[in-house]
C-alpha positions as CSV (number, residue, x, y, z in Angstrom):
1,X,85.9,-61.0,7.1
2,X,85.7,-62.8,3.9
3,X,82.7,-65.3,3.8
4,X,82.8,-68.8,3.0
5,X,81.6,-71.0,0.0
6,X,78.8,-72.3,3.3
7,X,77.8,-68.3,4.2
8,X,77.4,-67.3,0.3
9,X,75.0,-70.0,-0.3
10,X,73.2,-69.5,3.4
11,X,73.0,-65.7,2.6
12,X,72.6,-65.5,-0.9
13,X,69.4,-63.6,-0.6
14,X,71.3,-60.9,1.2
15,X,73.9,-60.5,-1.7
16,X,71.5,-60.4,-4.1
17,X,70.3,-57.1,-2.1
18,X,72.8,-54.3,-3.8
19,X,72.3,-52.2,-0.5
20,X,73.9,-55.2,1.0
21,X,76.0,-57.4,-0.9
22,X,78.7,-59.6,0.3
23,X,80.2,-56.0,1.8
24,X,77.3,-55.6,4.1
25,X,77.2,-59.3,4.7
26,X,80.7,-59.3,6.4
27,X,79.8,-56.4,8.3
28,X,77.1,-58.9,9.7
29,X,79.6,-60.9,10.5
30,X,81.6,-59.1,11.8
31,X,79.5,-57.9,14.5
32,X,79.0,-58.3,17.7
33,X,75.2,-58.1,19.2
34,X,73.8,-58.1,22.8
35,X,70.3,-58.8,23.6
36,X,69.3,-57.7,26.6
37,X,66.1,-60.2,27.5
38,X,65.7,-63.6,25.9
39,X,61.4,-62.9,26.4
40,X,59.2,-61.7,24.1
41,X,61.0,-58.9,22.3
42,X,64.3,-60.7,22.3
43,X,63.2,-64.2,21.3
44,X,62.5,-62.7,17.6
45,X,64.9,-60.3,17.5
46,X,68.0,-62.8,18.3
47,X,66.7,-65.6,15.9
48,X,66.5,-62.8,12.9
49,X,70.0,-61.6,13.8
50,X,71.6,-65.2,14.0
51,X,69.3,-66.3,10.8
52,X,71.1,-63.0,9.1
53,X,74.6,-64.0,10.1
54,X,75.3,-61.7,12.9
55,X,79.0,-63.3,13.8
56,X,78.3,-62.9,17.5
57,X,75.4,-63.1,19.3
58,X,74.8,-62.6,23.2
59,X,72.1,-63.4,25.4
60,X,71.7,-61.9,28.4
61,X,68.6,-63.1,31.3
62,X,69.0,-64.6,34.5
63,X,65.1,-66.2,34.5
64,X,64.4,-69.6,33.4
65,X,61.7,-70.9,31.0
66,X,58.1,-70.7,32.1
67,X,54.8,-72.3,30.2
68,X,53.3,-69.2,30.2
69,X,56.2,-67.6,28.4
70,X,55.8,-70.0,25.6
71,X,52.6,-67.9,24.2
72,X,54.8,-65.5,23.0
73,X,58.8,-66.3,23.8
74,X,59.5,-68.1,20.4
75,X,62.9,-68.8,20.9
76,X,61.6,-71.9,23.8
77,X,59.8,-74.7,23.2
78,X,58.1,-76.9,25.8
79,X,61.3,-78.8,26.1
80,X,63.2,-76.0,27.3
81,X,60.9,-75.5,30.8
82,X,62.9,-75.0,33.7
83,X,66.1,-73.8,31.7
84,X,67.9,-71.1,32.1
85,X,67.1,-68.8,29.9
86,X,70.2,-67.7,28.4
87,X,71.4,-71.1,27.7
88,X,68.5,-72.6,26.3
89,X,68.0,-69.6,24.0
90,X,72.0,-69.9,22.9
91,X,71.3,-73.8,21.4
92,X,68.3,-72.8,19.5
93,X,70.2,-69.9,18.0
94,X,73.4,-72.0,17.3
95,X,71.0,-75.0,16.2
96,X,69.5,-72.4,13.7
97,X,73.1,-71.1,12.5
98,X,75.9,-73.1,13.4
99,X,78.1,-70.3,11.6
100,X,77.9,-67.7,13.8
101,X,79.1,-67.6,17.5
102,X,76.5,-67.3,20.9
103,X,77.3,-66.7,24.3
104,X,75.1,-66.6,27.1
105,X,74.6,-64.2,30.0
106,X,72.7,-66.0,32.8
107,X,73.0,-63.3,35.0
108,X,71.4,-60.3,36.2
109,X,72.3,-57.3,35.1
110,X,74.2,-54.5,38.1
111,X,75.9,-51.6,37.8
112,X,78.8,-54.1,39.2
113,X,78.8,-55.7,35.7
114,X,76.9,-53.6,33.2
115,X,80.0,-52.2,31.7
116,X,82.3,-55.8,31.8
117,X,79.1,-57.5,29.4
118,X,78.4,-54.5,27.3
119,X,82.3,-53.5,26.6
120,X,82.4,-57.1,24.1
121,X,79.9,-55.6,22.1
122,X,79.2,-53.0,19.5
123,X,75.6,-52.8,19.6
124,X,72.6,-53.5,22.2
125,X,69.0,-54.5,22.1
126,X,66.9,-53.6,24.6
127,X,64.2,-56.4,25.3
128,X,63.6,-55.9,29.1
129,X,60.2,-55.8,30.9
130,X,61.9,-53.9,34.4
131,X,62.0,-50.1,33.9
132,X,64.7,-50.2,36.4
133,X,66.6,-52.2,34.0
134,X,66.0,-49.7,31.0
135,X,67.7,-47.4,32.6
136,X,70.2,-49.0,33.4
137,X,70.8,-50.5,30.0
138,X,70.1,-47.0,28.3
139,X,72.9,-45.6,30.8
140,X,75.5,-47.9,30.2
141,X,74.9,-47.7,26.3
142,X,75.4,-44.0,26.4
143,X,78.4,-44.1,28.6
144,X,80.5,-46.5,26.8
145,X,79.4,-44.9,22.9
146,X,77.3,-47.8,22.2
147,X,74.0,-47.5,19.9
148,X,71.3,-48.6,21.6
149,X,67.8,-50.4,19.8
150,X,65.4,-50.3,22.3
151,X,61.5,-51.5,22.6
152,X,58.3,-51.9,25.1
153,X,55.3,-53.9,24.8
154,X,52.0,-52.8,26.6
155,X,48.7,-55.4,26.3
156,X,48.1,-54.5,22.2
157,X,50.9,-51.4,21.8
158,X,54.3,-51.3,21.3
159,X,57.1,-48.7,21.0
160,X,60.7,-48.9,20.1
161,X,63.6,-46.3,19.3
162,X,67.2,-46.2,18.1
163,X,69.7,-44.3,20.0
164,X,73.2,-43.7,18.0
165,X,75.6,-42.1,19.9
166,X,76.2,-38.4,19.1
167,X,73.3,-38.3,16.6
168,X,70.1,-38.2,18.7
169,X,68.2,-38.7,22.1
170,X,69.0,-41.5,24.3
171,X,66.0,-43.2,26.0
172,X,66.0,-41.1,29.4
173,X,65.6,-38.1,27.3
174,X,62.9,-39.2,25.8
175,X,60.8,-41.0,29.0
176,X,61.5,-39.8,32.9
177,X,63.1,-41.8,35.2
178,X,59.7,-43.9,36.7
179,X,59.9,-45.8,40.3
180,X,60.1,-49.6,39.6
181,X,55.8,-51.1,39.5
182,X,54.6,-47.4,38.1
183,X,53.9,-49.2,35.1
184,X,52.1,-52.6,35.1
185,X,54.4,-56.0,33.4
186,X,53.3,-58.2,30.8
187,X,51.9,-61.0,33.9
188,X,50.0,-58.0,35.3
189,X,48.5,-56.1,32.5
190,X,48.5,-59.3,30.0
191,X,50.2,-58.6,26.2
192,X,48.7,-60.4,22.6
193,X,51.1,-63.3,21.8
194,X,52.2,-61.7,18.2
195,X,52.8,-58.3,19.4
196,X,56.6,-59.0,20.3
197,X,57.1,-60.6,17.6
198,X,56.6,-57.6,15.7
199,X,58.7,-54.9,17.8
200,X,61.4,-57.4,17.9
201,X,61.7,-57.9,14.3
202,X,61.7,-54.0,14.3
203,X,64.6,-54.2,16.7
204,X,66.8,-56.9,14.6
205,X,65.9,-54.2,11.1
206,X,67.1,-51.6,13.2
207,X,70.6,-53.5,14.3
208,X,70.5,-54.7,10.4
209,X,70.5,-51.2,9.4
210,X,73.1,-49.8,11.7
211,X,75.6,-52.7,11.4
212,X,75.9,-52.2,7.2
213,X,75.1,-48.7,7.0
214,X,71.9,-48.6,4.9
215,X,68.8,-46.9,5.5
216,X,67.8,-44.1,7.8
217,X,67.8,-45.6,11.8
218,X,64.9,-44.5,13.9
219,X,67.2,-41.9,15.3
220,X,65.2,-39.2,16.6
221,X,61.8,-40.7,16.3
222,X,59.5,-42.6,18.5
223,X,57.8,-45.7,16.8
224,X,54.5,-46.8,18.3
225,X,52.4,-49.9,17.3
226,X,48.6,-50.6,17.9
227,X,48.0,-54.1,17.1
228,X,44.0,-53.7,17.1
229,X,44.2,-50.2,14.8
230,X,47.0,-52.7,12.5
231,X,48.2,-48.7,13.1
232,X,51.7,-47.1,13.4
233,X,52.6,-43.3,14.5
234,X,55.9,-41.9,14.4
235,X,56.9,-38.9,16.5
236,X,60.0,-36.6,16.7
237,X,61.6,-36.3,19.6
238,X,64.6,-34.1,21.0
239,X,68.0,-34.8,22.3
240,X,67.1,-32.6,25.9
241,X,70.6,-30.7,27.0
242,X,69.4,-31.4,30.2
243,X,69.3,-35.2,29.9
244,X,71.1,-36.7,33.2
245,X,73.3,-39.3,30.8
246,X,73.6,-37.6,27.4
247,X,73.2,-34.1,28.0
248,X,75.5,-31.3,28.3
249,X,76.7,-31.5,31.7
250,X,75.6,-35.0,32.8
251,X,75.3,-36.2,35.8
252,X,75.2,-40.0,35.6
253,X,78.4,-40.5,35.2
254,X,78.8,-44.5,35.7
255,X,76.1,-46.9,35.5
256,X,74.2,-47.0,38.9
257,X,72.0,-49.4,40.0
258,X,67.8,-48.5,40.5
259,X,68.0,-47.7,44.2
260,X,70.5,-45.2,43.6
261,X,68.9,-43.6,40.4
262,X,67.0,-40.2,40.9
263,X,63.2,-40.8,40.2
264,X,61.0,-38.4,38.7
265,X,59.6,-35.8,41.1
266,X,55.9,-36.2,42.6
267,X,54.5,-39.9,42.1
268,X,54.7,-42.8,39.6
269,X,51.7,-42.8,37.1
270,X,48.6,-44.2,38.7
271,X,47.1,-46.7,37.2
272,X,43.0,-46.6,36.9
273,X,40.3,-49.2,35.7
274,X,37.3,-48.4,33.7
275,X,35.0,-49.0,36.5
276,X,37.2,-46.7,38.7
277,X,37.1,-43.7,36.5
278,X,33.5,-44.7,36.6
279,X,33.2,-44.2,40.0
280,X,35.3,-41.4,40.1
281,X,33.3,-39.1,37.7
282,X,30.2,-40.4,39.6
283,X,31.3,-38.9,42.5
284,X,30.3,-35.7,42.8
285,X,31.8,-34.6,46.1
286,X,34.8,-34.4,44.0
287,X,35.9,-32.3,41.5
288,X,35.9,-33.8,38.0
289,X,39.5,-35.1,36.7
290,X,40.8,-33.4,33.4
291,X,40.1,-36.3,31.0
292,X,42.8,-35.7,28.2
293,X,42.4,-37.9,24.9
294,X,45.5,-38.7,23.2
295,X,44.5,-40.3,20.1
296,X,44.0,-38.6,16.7
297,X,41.5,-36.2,15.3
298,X,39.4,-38.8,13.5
299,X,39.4,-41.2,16.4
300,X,38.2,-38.6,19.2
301,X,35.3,-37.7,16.5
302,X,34.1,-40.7,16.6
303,X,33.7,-41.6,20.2
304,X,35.0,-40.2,23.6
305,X,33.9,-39.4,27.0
306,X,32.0,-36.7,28.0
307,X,34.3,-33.6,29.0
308,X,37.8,-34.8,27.9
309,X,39.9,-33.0,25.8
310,X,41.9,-34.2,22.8
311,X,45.5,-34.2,22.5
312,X,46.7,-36.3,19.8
313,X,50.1,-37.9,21.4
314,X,52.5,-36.4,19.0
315,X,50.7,-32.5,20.1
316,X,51.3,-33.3,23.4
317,X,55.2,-32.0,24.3
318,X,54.1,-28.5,22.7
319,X,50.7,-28.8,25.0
320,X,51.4,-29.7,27.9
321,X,50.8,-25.9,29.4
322,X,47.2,-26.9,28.3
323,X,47.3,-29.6,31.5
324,X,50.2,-28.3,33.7
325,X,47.0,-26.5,36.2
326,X,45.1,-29.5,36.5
327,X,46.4,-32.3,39.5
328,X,46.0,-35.9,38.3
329,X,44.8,-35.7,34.3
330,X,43.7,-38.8,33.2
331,X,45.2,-40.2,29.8
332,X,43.0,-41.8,27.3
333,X,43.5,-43.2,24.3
334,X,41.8,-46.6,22.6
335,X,43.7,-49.5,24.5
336,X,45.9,-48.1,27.0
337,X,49.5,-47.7,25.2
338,X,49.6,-44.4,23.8
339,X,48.0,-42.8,27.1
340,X,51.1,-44.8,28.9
341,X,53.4,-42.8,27.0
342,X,51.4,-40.2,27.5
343,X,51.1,-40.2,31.5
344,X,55.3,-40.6,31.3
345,X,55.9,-37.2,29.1
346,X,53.5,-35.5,31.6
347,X,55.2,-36.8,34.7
348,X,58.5,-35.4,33.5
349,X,57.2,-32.1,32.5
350,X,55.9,-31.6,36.6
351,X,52.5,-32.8,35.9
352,X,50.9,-33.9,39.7
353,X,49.9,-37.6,39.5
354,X,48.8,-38.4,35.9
355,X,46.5,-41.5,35.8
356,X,46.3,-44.3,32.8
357,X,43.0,-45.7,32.1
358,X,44.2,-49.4,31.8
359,X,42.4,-50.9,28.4
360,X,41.5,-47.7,27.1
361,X,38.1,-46.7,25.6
362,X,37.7,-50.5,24.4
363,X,37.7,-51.8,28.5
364,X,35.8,-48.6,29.0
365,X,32.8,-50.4,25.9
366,X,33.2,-53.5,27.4
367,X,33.2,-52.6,31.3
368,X,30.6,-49.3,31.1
369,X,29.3,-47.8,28.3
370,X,28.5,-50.6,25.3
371,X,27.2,-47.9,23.1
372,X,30.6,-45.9,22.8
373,X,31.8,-46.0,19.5
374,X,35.6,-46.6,19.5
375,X,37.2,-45.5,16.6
């Protein structure tokens, strides 16, 4: 697609990039984008993509605008209360570039439909807050060959991942299958305003990357983000030849909706409050839980609780035989993201009932024990 006199002089800044050029730019616009989630992951993400000249952009969320999505939701304004979503989110994108094309989605997404939407496309973010739709979104993407950027937010951590079809893990490889409310939303557990706006820019450099072929995708690698460390980890992870979707004999062959979806032997992770663990090492009728620390080295030296272990997050696939004998670890780490991912890679390795401690070591200071220092 040649560009226009108008797209050379909106874009100039990407032409004057070599590793893009006017090449790259028509691949932008060229493309054709889903975001799954006009919230807090895809309100960035879809406004950097339609600033760039993506040539199609789709929205897809059935909710409407609240107030209290406007601390983070960027693509809303207090004007756009009550809307839908999906349409509200498409004028703001085609106020900000009236070159490229949006479409709206306000729907929920089925099995029913999951393929119709996604078979328009050529690429899909991942901005949901419902596990049950993560699957479902990961599922679809592998069955019809469709990369896949996809992120999480948790209170002050983020994650986010690339799955390119043939060339890595997809997301159930990576993360078990988890029975919807085993993992606390954004309205339950609370999430800083910014941090979406930084794992959905992620997710738009991610599409950037894959639509015009530069740069290395995080293909094979698990990004996380701590907001109060201003820290990020990477870790490898493994295409599993088991996988149910992606693996060598799958067997989710079609997108099926969450009631239908296997769901990962024993129970969802358990959720526990500083003042419960509290209690719960107080008591001494009961055995004491295995307390497992999953932040660095340097971090645990510098403050943990009495009698946990430390298992730095990217140790932990080649460790789990460490926990394996003990029923319902606890996962620690400094604010309660990493020790989320953590409790998920133990529950599909067969470990009984792993437990978060919500807030991590900080809620811990502030809740218990002032004088721990956390790193």
């Amino acid at each position: 697609m040649t560009l226009t006199a108008s797209e050379r002089a909106r874009y100039q800044r990407h032409l004057a990039l070599t590793e893009i050029g006017a090449a790259g730019q028509e691949k932008l616009k060229a493309a054709r984008v889903l975001v799954v989630g006009a919230g807090g992951l895809g309100s960035p993400a879809a406004l950097y993509l339609a600033a760039a000249g993506c040539g199609t952009v789709g929205l897809v969320d059935c909710d409407r605008v609240e107030l209290s999505n406007l601390q983070r939701q960027v693509l809303f304004d207090s004007s756009g209360i009550a809307r839908s979503k999906a349409e509200a989110g498409r004028e703001r994108l085609a106020s900000l570039n009236p070159e490229i094309r949006v479409l709206a989605h306000a729907l929920e997404l089925k099995a029913a439909n999951v393929c119709a939407v996604f078979e328009d496309y050529d690429l899909v973010l991942d901005g949901t807050d419902r596990l049950s739709t993560r699957y479902l979104v990961n599922d679809a993407c592998v069955i019809l060959g469709l990369p896949l950027v996809s992120a999480a937010i948790h209170r002050f951590e983020g994650q986010v991942m690339t799955y390119v079809p043939g060339g890595g893990p997809c997301y159930r490889c990576v993360f078990p299958q988890a029975p919807e409310g085993g993992v606390a939303n954004c309205a339950q557990a609370g999430v800083l305003g910014v941090l979406p706006g930084v794992l959905g820019t992620l997710q738009a450099t991610e599409a950037i990357k894959l639509i015009t072929g530069v740069g290395e995708p995080l293909t094979g690698r698990l990004l996380t983000y701590d907001a109060l460390e201003m820290r990020f980890h990477e870790f490898r992870v493994a295409r599993r030849p088991d996988c149910a979707v992606c693996g060598d004999a799958p067997t989710i062959t079609e997108p099926r909706d969450p009631a239908a979806l296997p769901t990962a032997a024993g129970p969802a992770v358990r959720r526990l409050t500083a003042a419960a663990l509290h209690e719960l090492l107080r008591d001494a009728r009961a055995p004491a839980p295995r307390l497992v620390d999953v932040r660095e080295v340097y971090e645990f030296s510098a403050g943990h609780l009495d009698g946990s272990i430390n298992i730095p997050l990217g140790e932990l696939p080649e460790r789990l035989a460490e926990i394996a004998p003990h029923e319902a670890p606890v996962f620690i780490c400094r604010s309660g993201g990493r020790s989320l991912a953590a409790c998920e890679l133990a529950l599909r390795a067969g470990v009984a009932a792993p437990a978060n401690l919500d807030g991590g070591l900080l809620a811990w200071a502030a809740e218990v024990d002032p004088e721990l220092n956390v790193a």
